[in-house]
PDB file as gemmi writes it, atoms N, CA and C in Angstrom:
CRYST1    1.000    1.000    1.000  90.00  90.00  90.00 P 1                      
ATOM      1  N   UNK A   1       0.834  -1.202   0.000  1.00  0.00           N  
ATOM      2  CA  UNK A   1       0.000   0.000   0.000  1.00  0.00           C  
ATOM      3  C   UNK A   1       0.868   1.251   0.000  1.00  0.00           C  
ATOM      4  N   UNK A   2       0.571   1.831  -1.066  1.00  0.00           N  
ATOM      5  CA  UNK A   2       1.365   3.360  -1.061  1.00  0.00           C  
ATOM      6  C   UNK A   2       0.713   4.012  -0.004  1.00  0.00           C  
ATOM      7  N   UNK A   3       1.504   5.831   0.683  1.00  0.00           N  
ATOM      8  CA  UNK A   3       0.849   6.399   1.083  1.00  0.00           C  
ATOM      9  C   UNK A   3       0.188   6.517   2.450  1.00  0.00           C  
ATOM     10  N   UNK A   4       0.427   5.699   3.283  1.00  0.00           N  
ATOM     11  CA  UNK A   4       0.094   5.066   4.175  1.00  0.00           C  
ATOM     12  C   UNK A   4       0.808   5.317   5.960  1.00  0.00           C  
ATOM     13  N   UNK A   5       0.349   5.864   6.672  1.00  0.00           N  
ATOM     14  CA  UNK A   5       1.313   5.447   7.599  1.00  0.00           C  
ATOM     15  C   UNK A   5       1.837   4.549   8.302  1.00  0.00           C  
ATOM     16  N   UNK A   6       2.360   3.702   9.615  1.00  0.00           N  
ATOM     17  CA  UNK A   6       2.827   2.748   9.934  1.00  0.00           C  
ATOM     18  C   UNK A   6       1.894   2.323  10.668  1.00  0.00           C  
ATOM     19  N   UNK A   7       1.050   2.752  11.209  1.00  0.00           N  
ATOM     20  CA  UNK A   7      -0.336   2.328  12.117  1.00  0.00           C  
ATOM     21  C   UNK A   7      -1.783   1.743  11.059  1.00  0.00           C  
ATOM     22  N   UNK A   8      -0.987   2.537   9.627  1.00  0.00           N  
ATOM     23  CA  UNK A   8      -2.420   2.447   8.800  1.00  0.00           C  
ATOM     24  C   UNK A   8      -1.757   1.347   8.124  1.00  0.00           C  
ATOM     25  N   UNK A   9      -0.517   1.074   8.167  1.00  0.00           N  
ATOM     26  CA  UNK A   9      -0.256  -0.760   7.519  1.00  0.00           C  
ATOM     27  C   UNK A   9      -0.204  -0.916   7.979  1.00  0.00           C  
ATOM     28  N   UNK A  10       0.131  -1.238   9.932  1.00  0.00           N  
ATOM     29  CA  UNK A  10      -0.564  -2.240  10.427  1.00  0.00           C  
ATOM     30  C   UNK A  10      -2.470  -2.518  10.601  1.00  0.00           C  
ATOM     31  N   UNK A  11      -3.069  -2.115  10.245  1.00  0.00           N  
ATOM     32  CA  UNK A  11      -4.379  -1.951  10.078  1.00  0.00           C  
ATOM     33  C   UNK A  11      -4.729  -3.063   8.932  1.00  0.00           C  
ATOM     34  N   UNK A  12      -4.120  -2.397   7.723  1.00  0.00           N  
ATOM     35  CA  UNK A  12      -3.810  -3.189   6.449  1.00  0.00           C  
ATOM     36  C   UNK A  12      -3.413  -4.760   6.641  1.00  0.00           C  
ATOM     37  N   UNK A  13      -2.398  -5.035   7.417  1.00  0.00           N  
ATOM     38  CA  UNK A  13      -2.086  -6.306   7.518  1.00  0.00           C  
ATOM     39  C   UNK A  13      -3.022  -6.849   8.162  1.00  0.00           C  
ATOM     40  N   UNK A  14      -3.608  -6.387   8.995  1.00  0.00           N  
ATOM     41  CA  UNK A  14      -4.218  -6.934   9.906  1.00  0.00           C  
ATOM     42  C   UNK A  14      -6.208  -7.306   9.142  1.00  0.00           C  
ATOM     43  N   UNK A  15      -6.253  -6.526   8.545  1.00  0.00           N  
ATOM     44  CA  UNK A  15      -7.421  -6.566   7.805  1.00  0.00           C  
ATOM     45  C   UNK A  15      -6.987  -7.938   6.302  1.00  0.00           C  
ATOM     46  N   UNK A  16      -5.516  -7.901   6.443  1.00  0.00           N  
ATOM     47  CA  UNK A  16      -5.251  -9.304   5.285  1.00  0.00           C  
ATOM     48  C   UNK A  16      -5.750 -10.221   5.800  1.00  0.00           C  
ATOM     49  N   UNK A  17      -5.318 -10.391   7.021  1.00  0.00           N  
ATOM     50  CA  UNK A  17      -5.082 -11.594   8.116  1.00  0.00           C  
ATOM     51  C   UNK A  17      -6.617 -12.354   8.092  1.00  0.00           C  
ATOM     52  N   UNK A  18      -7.163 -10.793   8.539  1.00  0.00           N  
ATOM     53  CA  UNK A  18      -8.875 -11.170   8.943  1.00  0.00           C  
ATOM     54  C   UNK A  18      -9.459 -11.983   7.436  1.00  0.00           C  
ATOM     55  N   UNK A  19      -9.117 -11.478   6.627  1.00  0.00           N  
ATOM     56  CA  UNK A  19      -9.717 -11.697   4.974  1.00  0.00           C  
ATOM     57  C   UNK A  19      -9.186 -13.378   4.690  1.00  0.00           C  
ATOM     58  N   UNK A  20      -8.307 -13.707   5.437  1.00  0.00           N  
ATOM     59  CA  UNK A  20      -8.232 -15.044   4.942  1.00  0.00           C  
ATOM     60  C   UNK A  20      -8.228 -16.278   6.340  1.00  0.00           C  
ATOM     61  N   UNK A  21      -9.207 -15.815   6.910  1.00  0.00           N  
ATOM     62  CA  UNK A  21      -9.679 -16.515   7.974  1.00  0.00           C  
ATOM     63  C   UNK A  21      -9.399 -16.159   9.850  1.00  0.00           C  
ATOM     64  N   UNK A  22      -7.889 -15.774   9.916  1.00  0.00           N  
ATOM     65  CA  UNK A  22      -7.584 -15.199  10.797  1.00  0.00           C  
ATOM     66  C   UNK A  22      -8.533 -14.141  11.976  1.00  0.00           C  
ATOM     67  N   UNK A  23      -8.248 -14.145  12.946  1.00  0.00           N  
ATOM     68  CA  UNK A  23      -8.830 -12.972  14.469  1.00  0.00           C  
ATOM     69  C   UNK A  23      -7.255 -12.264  14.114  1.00  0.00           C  
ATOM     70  N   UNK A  24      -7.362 -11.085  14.135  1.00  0.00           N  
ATOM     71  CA  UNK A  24      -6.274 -10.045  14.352  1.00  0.00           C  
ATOM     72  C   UNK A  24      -6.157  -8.988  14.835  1.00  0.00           C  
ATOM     73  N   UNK A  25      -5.854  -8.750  16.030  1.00  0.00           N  
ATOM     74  CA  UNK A  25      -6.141  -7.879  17.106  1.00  0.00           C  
ATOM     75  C   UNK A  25      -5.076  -6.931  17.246  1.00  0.00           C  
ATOM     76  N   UNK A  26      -5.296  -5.450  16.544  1.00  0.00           N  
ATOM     77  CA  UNK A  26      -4.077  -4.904  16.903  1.00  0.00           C  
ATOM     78  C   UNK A  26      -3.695  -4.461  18.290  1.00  0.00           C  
ATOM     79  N   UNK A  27      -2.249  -4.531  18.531  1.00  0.00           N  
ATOM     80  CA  UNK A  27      -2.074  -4.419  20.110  1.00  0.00           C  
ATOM     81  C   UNK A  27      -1.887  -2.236  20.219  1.00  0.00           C  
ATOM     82  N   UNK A  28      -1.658  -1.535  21.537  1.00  0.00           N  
ATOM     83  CA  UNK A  28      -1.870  -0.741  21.404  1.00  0.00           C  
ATOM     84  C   UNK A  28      -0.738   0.368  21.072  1.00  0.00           C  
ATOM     85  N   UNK A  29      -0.610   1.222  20.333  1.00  0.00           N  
ATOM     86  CA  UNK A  29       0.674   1.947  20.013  1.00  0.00           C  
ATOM     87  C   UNK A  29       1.797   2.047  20.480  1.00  0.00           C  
ATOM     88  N   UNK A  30       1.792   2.353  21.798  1.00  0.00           N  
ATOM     89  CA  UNK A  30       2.921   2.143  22.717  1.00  0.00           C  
ATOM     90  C   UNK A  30       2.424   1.141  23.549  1.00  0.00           C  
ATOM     91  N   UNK A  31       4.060   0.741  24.005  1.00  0.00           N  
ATOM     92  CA  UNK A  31       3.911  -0.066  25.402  1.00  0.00           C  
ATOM     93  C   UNK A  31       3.667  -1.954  24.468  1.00  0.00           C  
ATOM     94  N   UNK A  32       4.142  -2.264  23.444  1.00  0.00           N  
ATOM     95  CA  UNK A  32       3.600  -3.106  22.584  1.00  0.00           C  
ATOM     96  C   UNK A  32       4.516  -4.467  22.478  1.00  0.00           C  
ATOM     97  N   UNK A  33       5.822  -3.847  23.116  1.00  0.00           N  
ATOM     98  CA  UNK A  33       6.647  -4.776  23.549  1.00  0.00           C  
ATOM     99  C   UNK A  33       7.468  -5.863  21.846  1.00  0.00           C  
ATOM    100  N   UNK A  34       6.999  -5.359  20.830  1.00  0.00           N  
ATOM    101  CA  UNK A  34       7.851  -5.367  19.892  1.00  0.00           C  
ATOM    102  C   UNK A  34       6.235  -6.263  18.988  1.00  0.00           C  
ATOM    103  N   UNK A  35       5.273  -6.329  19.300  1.00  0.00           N  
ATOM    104  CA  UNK A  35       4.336  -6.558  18.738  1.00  0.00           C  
ATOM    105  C   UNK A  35       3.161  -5.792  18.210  1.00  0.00           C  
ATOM    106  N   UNK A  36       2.600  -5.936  16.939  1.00  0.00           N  
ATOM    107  CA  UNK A  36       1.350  -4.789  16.451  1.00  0.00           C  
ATOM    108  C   UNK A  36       0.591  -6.031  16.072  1.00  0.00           C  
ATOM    109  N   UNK A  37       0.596  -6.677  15.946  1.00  0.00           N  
ATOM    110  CA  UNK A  37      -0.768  -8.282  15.690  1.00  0.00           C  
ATOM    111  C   UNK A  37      -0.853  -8.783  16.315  1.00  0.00           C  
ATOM    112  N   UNK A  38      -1.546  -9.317  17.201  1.00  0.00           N  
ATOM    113  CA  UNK A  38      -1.912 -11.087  17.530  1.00  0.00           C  
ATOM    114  C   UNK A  38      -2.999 -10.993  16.662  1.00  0.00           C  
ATOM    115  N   UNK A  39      -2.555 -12.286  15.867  1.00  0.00           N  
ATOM    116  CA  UNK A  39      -3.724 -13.655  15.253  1.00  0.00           C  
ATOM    117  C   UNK A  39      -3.437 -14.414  15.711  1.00  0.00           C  
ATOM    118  N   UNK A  40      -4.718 -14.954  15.498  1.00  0.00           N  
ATOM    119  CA  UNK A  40      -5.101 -16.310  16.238  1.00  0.00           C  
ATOM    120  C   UNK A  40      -6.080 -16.864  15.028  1.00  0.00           C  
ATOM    121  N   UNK A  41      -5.594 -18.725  15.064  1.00  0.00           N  
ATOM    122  CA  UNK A  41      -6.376 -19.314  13.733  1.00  0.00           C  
ATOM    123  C   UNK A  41      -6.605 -20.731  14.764  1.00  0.00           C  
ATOM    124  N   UNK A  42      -7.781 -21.086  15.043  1.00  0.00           N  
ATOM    125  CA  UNK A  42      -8.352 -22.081  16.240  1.00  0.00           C  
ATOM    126  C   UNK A  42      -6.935 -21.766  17.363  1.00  0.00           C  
ATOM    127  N   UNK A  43      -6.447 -22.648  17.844  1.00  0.00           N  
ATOM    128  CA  UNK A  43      -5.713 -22.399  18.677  1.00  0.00           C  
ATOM    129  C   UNK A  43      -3.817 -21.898  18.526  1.00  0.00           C  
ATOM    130  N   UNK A  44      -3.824 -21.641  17.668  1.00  0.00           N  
ATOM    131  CA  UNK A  44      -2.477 -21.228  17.385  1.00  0.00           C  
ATOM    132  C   UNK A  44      -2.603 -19.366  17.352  1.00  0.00           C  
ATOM    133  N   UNK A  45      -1.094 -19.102  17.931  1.00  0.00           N  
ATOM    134  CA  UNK A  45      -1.433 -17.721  18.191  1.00  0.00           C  
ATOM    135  C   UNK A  45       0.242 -17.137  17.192  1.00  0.00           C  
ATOM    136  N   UNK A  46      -0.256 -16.230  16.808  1.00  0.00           N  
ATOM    137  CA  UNK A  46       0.890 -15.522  16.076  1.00  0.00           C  
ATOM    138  C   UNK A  46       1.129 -14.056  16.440  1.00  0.00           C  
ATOM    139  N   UNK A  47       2.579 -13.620  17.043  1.00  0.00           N  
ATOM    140  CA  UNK A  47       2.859 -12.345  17.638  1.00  0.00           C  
ATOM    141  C   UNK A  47       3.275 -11.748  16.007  1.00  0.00           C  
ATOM    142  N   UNK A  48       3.197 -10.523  15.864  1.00  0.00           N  
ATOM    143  CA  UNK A  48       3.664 -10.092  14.388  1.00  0.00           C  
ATOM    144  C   UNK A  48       3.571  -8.282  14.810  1.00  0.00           C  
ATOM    145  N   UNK A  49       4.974  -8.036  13.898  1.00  0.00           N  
ATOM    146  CA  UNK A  49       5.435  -6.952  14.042  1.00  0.00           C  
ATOM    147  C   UNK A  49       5.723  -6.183  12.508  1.00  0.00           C  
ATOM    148  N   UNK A  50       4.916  -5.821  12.182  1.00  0.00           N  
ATOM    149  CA  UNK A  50       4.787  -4.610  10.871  1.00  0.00           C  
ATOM    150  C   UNK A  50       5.986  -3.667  10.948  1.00  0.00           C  
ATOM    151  N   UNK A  51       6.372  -3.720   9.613  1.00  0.00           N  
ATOM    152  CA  UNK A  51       7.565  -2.642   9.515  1.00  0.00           C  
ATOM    153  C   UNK A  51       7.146  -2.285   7.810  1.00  0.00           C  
ATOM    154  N   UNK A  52       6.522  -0.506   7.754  1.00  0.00           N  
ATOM    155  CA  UNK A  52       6.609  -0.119   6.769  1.00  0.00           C  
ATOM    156  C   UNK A  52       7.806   0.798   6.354  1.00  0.00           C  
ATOM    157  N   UNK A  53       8.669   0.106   5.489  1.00  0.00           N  
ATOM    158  CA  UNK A  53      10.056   0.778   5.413  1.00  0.00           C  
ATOM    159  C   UNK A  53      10.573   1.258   4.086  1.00  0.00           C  
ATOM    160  N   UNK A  54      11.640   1.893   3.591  1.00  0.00           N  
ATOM    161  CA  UNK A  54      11.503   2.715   2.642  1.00  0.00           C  
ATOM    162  C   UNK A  54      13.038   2.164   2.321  1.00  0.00           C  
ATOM    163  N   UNK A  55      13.857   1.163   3.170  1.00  0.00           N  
ATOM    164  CA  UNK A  55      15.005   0.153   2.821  1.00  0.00           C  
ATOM    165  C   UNK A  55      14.466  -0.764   3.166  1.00  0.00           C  
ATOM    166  N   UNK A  56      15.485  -1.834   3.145  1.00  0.00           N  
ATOM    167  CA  UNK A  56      15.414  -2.798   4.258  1.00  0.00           C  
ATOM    168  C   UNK A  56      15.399  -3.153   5.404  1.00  0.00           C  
ATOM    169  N   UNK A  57      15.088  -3.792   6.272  1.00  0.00           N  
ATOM    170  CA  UNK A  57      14.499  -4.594   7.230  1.00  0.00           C  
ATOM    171  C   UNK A  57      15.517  -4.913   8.318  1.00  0.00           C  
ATOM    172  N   UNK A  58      16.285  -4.231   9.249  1.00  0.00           N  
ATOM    173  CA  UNK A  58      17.269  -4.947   9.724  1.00  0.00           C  
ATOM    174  C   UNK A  58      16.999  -5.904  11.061  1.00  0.00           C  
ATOM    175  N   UNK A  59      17.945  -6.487  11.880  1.00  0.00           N  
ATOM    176  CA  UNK A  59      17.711  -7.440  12.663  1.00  0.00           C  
ATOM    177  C   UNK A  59      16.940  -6.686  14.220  1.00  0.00           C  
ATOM    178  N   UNK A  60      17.027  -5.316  14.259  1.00  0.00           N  
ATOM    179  CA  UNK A  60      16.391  -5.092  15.605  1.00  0.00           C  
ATOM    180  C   UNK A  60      14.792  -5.478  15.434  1.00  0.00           C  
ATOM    181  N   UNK A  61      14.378  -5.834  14.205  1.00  0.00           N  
ATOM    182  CA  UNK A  61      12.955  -5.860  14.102  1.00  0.00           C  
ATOM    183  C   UNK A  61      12.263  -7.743  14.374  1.00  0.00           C  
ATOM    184  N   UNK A  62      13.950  -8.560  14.249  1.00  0.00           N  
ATOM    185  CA  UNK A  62      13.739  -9.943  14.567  1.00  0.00           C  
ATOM    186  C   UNK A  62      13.963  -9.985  16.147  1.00  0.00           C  
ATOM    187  N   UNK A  63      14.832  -8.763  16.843  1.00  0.00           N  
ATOM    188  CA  UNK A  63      15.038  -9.473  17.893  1.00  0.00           C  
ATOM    189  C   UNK A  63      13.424  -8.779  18.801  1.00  0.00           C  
ATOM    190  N   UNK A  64      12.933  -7.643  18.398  1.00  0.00           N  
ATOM    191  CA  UNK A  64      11.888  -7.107  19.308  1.00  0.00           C  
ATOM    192  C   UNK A  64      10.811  -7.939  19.183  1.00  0.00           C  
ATOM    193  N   UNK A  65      10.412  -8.924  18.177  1.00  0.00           N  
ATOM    194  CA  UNK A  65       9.222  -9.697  17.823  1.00  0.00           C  
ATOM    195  C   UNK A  65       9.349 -11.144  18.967  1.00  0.00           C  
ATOM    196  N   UNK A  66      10.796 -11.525  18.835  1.00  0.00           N  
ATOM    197  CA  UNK A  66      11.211 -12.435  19.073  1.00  0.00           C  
ATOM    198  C   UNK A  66      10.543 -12.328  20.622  1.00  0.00           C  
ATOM    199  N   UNK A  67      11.315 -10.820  21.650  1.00  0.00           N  
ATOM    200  CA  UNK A  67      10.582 -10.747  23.128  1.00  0.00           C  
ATOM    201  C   UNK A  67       9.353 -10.567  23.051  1.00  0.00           C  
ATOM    202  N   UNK A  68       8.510  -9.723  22.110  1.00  0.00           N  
ATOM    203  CA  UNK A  68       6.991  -9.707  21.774  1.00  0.00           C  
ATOM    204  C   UNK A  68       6.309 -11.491  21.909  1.00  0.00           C  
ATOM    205  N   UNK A  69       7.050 -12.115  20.965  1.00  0.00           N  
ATOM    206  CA  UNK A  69       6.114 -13.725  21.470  1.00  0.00           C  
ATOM    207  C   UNK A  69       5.793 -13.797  22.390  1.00  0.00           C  
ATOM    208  N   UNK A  70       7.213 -13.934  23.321  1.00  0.00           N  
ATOM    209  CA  UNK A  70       7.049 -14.122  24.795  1.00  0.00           C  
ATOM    210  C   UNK A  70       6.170 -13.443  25.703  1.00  0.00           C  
ATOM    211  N   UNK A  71       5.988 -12.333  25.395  1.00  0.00           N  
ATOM    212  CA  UNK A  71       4.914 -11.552  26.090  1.00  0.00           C  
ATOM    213  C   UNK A  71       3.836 -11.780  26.001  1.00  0.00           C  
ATOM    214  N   UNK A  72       3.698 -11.966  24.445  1.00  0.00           N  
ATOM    215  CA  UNK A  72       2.176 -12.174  24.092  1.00  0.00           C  
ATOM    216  C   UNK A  72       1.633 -13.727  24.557  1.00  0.00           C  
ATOM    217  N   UNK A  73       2.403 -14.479  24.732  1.00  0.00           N  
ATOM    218  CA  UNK A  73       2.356 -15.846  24.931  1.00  0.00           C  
ATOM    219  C   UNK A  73       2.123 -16.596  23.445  1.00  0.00           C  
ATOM    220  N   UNK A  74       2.519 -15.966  22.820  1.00  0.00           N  
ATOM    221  CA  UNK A  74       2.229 -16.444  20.872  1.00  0.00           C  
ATOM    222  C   UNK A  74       3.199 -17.841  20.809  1.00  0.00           C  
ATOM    223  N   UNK A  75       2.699 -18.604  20.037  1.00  0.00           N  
ATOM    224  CA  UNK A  75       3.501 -19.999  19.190  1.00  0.00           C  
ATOM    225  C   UNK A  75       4.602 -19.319  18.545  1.00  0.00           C  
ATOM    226  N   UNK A  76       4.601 -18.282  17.184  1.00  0.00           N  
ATOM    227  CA  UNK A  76       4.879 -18.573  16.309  1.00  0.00           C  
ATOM    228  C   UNK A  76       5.147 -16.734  16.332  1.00  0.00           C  
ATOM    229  N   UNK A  77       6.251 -16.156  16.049  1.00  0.00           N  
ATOM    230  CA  UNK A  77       6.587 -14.512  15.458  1.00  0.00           C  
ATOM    231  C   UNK A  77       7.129 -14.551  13.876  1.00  0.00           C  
ATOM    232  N   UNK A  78       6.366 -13.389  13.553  1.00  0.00           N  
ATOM    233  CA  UNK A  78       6.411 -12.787  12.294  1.00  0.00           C  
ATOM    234  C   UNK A  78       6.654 -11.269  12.279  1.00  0.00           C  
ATOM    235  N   UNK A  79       7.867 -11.324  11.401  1.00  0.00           N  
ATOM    236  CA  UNK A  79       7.937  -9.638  10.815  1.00  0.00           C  
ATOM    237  C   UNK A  79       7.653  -9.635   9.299  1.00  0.00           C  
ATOM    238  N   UNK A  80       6.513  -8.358   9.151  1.00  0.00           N  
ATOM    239  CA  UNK A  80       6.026  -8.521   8.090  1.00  0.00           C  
ATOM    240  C   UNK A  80       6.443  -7.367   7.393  1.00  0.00           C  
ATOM    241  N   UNK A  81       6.832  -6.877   6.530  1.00  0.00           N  
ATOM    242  CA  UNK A  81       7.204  -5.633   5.817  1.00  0.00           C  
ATOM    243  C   UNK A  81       6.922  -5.351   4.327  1.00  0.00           C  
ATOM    244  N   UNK A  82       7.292  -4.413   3.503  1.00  0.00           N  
ATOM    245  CA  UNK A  82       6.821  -4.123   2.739  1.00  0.00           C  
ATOM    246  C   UNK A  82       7.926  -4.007   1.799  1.00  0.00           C  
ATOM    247  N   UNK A  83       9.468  -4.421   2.642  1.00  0.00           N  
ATOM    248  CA  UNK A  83      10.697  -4.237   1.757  1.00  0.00           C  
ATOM    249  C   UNK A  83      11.282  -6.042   1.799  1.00  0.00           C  
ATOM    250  N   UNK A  84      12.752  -5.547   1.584  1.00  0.00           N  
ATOM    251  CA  UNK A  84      13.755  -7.427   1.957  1.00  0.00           C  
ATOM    252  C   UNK A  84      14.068  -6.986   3.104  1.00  0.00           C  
ATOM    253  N   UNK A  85      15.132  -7.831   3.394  1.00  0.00           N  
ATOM    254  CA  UNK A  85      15.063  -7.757   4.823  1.00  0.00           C  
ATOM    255  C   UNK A  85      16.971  -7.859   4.736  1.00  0.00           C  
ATOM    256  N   UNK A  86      17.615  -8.055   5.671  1.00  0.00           N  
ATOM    257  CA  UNK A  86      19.100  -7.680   4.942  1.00  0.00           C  
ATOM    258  C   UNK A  86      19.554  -9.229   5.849  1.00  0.00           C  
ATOM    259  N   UNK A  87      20.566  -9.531   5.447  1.00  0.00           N  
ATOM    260  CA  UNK A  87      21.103 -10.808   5.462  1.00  0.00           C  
ATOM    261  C   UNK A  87      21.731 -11.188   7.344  1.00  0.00           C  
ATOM    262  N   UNK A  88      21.660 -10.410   7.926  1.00  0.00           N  
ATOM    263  CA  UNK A  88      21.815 -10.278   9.254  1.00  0.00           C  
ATOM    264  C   UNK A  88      20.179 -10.612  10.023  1.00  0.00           C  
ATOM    265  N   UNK A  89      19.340  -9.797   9.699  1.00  0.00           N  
ATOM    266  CA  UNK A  89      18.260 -10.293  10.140  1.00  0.00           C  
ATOM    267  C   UNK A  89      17.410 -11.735   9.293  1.00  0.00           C  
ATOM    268  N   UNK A  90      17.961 -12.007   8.329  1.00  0.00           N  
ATOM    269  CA  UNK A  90      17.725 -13.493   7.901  1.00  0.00           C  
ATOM    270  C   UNK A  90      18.285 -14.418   8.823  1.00  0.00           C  
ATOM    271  N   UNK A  91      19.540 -14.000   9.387  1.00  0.00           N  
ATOM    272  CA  UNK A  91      20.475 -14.848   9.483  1.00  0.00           C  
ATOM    273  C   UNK A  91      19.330 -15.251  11.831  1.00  0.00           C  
ATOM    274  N   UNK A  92      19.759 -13.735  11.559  1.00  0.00           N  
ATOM    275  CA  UNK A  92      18.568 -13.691  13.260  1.00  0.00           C  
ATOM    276  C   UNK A  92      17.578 -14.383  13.263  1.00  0.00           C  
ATOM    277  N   UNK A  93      16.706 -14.340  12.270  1.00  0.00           N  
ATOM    278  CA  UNK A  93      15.218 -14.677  12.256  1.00  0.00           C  
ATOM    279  C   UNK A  93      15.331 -16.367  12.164  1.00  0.00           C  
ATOM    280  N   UNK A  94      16.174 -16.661  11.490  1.00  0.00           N  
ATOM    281  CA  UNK A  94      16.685 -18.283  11.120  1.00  0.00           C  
ATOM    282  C   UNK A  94      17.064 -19.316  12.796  1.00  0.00           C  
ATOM    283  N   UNK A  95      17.967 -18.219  13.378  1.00  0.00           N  
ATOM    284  CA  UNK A  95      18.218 -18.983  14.597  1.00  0.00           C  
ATOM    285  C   UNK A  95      17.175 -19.057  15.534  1.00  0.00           C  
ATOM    286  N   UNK A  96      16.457 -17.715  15.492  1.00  0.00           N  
ATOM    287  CA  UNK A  96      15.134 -17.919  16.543  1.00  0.00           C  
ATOM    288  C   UNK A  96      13.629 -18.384  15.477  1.00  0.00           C  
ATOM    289  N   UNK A  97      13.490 -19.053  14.811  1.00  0.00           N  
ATOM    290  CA  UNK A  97      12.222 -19.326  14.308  1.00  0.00           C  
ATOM    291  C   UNK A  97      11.319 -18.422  14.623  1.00  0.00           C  
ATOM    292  N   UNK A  98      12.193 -17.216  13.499  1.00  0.00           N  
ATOM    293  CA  UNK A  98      10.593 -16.231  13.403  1.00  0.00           C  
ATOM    294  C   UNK A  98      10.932 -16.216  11.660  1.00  0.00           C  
ATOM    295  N   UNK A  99       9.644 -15.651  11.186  1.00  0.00           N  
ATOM    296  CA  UNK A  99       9.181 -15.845   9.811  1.00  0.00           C  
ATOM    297  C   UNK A  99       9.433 -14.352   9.376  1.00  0.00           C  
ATOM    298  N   UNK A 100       9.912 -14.330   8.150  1.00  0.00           N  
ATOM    299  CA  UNK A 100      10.033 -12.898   7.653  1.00  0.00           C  
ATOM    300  C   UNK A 100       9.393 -13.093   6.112  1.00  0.00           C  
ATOM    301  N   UNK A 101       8.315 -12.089   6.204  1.00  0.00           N  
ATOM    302  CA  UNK A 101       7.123 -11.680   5.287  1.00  0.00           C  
ATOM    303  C   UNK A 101       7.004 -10.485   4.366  1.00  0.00           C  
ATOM    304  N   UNK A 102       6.811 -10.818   3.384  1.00  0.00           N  
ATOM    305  CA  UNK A 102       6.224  -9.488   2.511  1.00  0.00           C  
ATOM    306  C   UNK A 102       5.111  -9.142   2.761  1.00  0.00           C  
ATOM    307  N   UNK A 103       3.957  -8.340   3.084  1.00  0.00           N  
ATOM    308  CA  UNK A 103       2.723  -8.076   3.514  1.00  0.00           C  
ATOM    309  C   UNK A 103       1.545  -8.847   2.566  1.00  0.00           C  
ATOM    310  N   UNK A 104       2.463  -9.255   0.733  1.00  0.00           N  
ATOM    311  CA  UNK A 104       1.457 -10.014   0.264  1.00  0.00           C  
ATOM    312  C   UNK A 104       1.458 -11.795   0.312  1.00  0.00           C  
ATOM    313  N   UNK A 105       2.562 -12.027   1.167  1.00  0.00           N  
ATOM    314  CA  UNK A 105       2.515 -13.379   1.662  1.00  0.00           C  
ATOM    315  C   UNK A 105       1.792 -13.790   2.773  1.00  0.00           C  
ATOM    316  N   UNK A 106       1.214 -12.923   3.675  1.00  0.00           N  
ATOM    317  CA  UNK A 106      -0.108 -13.414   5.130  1.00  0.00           C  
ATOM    318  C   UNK A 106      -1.148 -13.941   4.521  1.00  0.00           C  
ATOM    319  N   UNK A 107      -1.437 -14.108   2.949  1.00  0.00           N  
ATOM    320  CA  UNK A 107      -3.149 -15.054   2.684  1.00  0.00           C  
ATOM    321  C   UNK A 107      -2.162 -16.349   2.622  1.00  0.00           C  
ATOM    322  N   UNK A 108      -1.092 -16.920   2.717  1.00  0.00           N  
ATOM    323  CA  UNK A 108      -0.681 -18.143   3.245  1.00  0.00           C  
ATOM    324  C   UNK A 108       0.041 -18.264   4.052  1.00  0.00           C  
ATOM    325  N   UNK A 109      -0.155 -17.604   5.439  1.00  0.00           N  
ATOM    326  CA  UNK A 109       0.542 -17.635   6.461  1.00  0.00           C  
ATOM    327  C   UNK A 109       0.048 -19.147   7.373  1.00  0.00           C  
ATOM    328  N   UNK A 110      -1.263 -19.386   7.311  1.00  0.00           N  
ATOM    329  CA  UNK A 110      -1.488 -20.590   7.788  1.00  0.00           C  
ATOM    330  C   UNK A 110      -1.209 -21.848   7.318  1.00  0.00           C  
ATOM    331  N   UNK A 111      -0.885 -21.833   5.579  1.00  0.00           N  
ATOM    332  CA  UNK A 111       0.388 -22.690   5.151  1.00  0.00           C  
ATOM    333  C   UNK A 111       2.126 -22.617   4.923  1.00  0.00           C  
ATOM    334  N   UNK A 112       2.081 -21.481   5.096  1.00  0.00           N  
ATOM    335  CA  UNK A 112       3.430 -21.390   5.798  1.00  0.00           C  
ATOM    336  C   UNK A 112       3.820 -22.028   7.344  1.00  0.00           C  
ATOM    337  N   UNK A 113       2.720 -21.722   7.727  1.00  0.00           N  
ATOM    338  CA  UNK A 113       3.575 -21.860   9.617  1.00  0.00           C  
ATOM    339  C   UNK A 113       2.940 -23.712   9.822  1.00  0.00           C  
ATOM    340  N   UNK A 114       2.650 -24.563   8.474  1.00  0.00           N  
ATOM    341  CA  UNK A 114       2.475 -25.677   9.513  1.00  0.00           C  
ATOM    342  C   UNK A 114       3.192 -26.441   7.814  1.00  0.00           C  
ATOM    343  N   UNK A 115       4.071 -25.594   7.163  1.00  0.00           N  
ATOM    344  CA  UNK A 115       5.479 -26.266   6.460  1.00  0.00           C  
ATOM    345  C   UNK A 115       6.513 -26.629   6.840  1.00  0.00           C  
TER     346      UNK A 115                                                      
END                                                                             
């Protein structure tokens, strides 16, 4: 989505989420602990952290999602963005099993996370 601010793509993602079966509850601006989603699909819960960016994606955005799970009590963290992501936070996201997303890959996030 062009044009947009960072509250209004997380809105966006979160309205993907809902569109392909998903509950997606945005958490509140501050105080969020490195999370802007919980979904939830029957009992699996997903912490997810939106980054609308104008480069790439670096690793502080794998490690804040990563303590966001934990908070949220989520299965499964996702950073979702709108760029790549740079080879350091691949390399992050790889050791802690979190998922790194383009915003038009969440209509198969529920076949992603049980690949």
């Amino acid at each position: 989505p062009a044009n947009v601010s960072p509250r209004e793509y997380e809105a966006y993602c979160a309205k993907f989420l809902e569109a392909n079966g998903w509950s997606a509850r945005l958490t509140a601006a501050t105080g969020d602990q490195g999370v802007d989603i919980v979904a939830t699909l029957g009992d699996v819960v997903v912490a997810i952290q939106c980054k609308l960016y104008s480069s790439n994606v670096g690793n502080s955005s794998v490690q804040e999602v990563v303590a966001g799970r934990a908070f949220v009590g989520a299965h499964y963290a996702v950073v979702v963005s709108n760029q790549e992501f740079t080879v350091g936070a691949r390399q992050l996201a790889q050791a802690n099993n979190v998922m790194l997303l383009h915003h038009s890959e969440l209509a198969a996030l529920s076949e992603k996370l049980s690949a």
